[in-house]
C-alpha positions in Angstrom: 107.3 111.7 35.3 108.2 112.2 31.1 110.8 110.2 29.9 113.6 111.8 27.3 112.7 110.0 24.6 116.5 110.6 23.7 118.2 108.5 26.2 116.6 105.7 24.4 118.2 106.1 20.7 121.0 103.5 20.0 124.5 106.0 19.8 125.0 104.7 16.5 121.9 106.2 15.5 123.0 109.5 17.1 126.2 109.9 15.4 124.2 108.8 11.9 121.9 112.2 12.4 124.6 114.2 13.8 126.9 113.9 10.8 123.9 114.4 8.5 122.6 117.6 10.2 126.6 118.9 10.0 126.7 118.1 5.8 123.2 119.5 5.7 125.0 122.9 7.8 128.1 123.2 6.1 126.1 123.3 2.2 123.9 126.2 4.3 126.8 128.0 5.3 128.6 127.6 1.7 125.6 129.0 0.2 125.4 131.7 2.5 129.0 132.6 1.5 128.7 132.3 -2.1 125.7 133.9 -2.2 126.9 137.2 -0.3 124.8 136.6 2.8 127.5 136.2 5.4 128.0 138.3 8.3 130.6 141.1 8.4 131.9 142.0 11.7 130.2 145.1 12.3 126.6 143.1 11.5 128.0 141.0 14.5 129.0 143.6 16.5 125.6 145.1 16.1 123.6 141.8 17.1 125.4 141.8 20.3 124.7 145.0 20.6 121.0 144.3 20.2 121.6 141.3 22.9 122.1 144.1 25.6 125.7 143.0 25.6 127.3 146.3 26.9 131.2 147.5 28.0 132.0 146.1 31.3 129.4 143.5 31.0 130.0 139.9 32.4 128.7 137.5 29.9 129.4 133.3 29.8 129.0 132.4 26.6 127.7 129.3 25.0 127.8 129.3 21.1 127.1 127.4 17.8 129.1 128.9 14.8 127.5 127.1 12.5 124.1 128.1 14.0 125.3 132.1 13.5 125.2 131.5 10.1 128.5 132.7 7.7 130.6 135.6 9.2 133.4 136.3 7.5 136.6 135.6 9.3 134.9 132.4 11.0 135.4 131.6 14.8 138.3 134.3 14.7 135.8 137.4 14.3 133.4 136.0 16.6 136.3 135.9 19.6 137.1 139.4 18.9 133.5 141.1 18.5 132.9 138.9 22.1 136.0 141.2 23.9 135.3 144.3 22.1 131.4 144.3 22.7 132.7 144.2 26.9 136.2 145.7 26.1 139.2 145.6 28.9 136.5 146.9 31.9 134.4 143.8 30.9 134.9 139.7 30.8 134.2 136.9 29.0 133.8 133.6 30.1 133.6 130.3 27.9 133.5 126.5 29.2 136.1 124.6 27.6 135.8 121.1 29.1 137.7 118.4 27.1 134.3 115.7 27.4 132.1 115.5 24.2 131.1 111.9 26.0 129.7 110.7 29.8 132.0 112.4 32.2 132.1 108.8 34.2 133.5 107.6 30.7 136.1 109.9 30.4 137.7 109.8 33.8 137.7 106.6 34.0 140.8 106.3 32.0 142.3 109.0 34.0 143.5 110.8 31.2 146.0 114.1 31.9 144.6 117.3 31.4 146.9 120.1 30.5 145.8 123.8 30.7 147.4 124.5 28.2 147.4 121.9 25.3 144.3 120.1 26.0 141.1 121.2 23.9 138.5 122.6 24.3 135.3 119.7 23.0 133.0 122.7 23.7 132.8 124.0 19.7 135.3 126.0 17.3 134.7 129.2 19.0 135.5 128.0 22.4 138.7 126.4 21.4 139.7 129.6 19.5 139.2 132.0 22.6 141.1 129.2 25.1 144.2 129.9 22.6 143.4 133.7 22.0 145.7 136.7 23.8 145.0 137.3 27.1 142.8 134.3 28.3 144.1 132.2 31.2 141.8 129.1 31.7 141.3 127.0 35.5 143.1 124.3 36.3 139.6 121.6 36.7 140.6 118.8 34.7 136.5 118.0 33.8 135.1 121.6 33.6 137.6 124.2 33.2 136.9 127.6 32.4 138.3 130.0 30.0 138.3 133.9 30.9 139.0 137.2 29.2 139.4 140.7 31.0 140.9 142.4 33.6 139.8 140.7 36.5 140.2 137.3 34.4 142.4 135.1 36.9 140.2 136.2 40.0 137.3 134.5 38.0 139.1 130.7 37.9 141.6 130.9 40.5 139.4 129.0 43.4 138.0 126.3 40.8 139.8 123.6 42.2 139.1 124.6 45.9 136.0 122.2 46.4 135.9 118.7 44.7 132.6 119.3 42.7 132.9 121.9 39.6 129.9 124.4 40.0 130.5 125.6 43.3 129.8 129.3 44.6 133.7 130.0 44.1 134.1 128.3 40.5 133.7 130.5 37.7 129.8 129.7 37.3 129.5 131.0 41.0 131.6 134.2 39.9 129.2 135.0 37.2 126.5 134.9 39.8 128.1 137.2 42.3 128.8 139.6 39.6 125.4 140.0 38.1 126.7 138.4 35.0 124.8 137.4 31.5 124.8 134.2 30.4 124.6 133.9 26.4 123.4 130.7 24.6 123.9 131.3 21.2 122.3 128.6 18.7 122.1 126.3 21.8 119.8 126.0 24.7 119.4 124.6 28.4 119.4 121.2 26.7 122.9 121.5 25.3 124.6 123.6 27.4 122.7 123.8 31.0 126.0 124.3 32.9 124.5 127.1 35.6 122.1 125.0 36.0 124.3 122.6 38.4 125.1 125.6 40.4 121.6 124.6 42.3 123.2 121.0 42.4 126.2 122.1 44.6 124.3 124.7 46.6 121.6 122.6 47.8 120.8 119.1 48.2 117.8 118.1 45.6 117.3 115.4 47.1 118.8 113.1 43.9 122.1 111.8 43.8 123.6 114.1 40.8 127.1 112.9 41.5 128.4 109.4 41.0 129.7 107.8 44.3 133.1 107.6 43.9 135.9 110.6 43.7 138.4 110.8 41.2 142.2 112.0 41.6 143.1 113.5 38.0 146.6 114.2 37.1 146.6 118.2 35.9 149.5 119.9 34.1 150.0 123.7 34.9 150.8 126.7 33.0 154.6 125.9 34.1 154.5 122.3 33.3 154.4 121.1 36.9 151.8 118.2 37.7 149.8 118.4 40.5 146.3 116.1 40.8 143.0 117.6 41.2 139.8 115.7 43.5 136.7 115.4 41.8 133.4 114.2 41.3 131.4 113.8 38.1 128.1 113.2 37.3 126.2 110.1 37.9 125.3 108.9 33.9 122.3 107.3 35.7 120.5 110.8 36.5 122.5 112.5 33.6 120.1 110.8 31.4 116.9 111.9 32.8 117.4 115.6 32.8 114.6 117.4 31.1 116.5 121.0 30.9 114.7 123.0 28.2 111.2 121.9 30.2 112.2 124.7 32.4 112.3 128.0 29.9 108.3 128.5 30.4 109.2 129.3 33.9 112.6 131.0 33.4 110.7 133.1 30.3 107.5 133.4 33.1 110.0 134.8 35.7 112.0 137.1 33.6 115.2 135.6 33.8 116.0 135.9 30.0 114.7 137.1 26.5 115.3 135.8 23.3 117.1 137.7 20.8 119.3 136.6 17.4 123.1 137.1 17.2 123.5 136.4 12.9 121.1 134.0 12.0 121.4 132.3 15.8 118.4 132.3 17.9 120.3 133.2 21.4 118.9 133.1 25.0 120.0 135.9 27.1 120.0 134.9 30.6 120.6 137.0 33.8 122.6 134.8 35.7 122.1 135.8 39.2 118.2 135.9 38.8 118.1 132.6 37.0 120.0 130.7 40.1 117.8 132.5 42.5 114.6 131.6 40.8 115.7 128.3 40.7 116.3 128.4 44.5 113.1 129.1 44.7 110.9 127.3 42.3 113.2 124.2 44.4 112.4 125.2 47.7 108.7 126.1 47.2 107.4 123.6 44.6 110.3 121.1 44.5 111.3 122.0 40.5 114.5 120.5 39.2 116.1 120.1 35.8 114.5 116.5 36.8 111.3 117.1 37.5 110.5 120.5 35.3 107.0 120.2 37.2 107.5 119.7 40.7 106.6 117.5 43.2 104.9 118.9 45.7 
């Protein structure tokens, strides 16, 4: 089996290239402004409209701002050309968990997670759309959801039913059901594989994905009440040996997404419900997980 050669860079290392690559970014995107460049928001509007992204579509989405390139009006524009490009019939879904670190770590010190003040560690645009009219986030204190539409609240009001966060009634589920799109704007499987644990509570893969132990996390309400939440998180042990992006051959093989650019973004375009169910199936028949991208048997 390959190793990720990541898992074995020193953090400080990590955090020495991550704040280089932002400086080099941010001098991009000034140049990009100064220079005239930038995105309006009709140029957006018209990328997403090259995506496929039609009214009443479902879409998750999963975005880089920086990666988009300049777009005048910032994080701000890119909320509103997202609910316009489904408009009212449509919805928009974006992860919003507060955990930029191990989720083991960050339970742990059993912090409180409040719908409504906690951030979003998910990227400017997801922590603009959390505070945007008309969203209403779940209640999971790990990997709650933030949704956009009519139906909106149907979408995140069973997140908390189960004590894992990806089941077929959380949000991710939802998308399934629906026929949903999943956009990954600027980011890949690597970075933001979330759907990809919907196998991981469906079916047993044989690997122990969740650490052993359940946690009881305080959650605040929208009315300020406190009520605690069950939960597992992910065991860092086999967090570390994921391999997602080794599985885009086969996704791109079995039609489950095309690749497209929204600004200057390279973005994935996944159907959501064929993605899980070729992932049932590449499981089932060949033993293929974000673990072992080529099988075992």
């Amino acid at each position: 089996m390959a190793l990720n050669w990541k898992s074995f860079i020193p953090n400080f290392l990590k955090e020495i290239f991550r704040s280089l690559k932002h400086k080099k970014r941010q001098a991009e995107l000034l140049n990009q402004q100064q220079s005239g460049q930038g995105l309006t928001k009709d140029e957006l509007k018209q990328s997403l409209l090259n995506a496929g992204i039609l009214p009443g579509d479902h879409i998750m989405v999963h975005a880089s701002l920086s990666k988009m390139g300049f777009i005048e009006g910032g994080a701000d524009t890119a909320v509103d050309v997202l609910k316009e490009a489904v408009g009212t019939r449509g919805i928009v879904l974006m992860p919003t968990s507060p955990i930029a670190r191990l989720q083991l770590d960050y339970v742990s010190d059993n912090p409180l997670f409040d719908v409504l003040n906690t951030p979003s560690a998910m990227g400017k645009i997801s922590e603009v759309f959390r505070t945007s009219d008309g969203v209403v986030r779940s209640y999971h204190p790990t990997e709650p959801v933030a949704a956009w539409g009519a139906k909106a609240y149907e979408y995140i009001k069973d997140h908390t039913t189960k004590n894992t966060p990806y089941h077929w009634d959380s949000p991710y589920g939802k998308l399934i059901q629906h026929g949903g799109k999943i956009l990954y704007i600027g980011v890949t499987l690597d970075n933001a594989g979330t759907h990809l644990h919907t196998l991981e509570d469906a079916l047993d893969v044989g690997v122990q994905v969740y650490y052993s132990k359940e946690f009881k996390l305080p959650v605040c309400d929208y009315e300020g009440n406190e009520m605690i939440v069950a939960t597992k998180v992910h065991n860092p042990e086999y967090s570390k040996k994921r391999r997602c992006d080794e599985l885009l051959p086969m996704f791109l093989r079995e039609g489950v997404y095309r690749e497209v650019y929204i600004g200057k973004a390279k973005t994935l375009v996944f159907d959501a419900k064929k993605m899980f169910d070729v992932m049932v199936t590449a499981f089932t028949d060949r033993g293929i997980t974000m673990y072992n991208p080529e099988g075992t048997r």
